[in-house]
C-alpha positions in Angstrom: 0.0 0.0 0.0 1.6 3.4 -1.2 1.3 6.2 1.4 0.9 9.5 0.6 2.2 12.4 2.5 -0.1 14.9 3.7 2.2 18.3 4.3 5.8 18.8 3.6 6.3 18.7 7.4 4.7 15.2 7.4 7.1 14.3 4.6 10.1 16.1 6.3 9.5 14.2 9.9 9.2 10.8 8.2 12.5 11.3 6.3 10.9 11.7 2.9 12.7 15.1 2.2 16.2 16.2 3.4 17.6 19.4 3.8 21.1 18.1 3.1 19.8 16.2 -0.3 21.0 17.7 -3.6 23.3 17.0 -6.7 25.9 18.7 -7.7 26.3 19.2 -11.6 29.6 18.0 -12.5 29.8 21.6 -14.9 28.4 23.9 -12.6 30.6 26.5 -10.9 30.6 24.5 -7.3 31.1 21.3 -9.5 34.4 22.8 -11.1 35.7 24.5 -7.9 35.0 20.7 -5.9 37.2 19.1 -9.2 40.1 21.6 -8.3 40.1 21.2 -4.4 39.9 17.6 -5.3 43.1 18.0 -7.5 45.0 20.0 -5.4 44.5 17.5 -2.5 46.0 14.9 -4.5 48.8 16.7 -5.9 50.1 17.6 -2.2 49.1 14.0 -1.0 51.4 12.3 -3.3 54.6 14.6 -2.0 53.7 14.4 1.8 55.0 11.2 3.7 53.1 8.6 5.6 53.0 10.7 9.0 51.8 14.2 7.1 49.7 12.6 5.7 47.7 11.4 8.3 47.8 14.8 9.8 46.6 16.5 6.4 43.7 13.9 6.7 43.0 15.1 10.3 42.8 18.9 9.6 40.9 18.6 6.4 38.4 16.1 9.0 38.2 19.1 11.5 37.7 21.6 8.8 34.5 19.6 7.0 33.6 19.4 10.8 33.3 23.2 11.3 31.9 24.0 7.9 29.0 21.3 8.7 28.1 22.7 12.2 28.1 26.3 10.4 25.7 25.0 7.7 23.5 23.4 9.7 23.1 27.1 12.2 22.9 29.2 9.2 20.1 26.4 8.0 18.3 26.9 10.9 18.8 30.6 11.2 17.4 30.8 7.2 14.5 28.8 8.1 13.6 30.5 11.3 13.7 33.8 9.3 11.7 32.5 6.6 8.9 31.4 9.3 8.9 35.0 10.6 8.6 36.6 7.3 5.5 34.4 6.7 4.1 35.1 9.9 4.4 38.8 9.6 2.4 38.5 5.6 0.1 36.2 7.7 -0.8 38.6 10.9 -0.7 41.6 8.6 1.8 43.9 10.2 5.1 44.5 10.4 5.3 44.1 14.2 6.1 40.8 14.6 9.8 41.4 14.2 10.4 45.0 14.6 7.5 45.4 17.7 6.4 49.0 17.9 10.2 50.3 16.5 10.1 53.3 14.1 12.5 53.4 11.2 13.5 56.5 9.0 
């Protein structure tokens, strides 16, 4: 029996939709700048020794680590923002972010 999902939150809570899904087009400008990272890691691979390596693999480990944890916060804070925006067109006013503020 095929189930069908009632609301994208349904879907996203079930696992159906990820906000970390996506491909990357191997000739898109991300896709070309990946290919060169890519090579470059290779190139300095192949002239480090067994014991640079290792701690090459570590920092570029650490560095993926950080860059995840800030992608997932600036995630959140996008999606957050993008709930208040749609509750300010829903309650009508502009209030709901800037309270009774004044701005010239």
């Amino acid at each position: 029996m095929k189930y069908v999902m009632k609301s994208i939150l349904e879907a996203f809570a079930f696992g159906y939709i990820n906000p970390d899904m996506g491909t990357v087009k191997k000739d898109s400008q991300y896709g070309n700048i990946m290919q060169t990272i890519s090579d470059y890691e290779n190139e300095l691979l192949s002239m480090l020794d067994d014991k640079s390596k290792q701690l090459f693999v570590k920092l570029s480990s650490a560095q993926s680590e950080a860059s995840s944890i800030v992608n997932v916060d600036k995630f959140i804070y996008g999606y957050r923002l993008g709930v208040l925006m749609t509750m300010e067109v829903f309650k009508g006013n502009e209030d709901a972010i800037y309270g009774n503020e004044s701005f010239e």
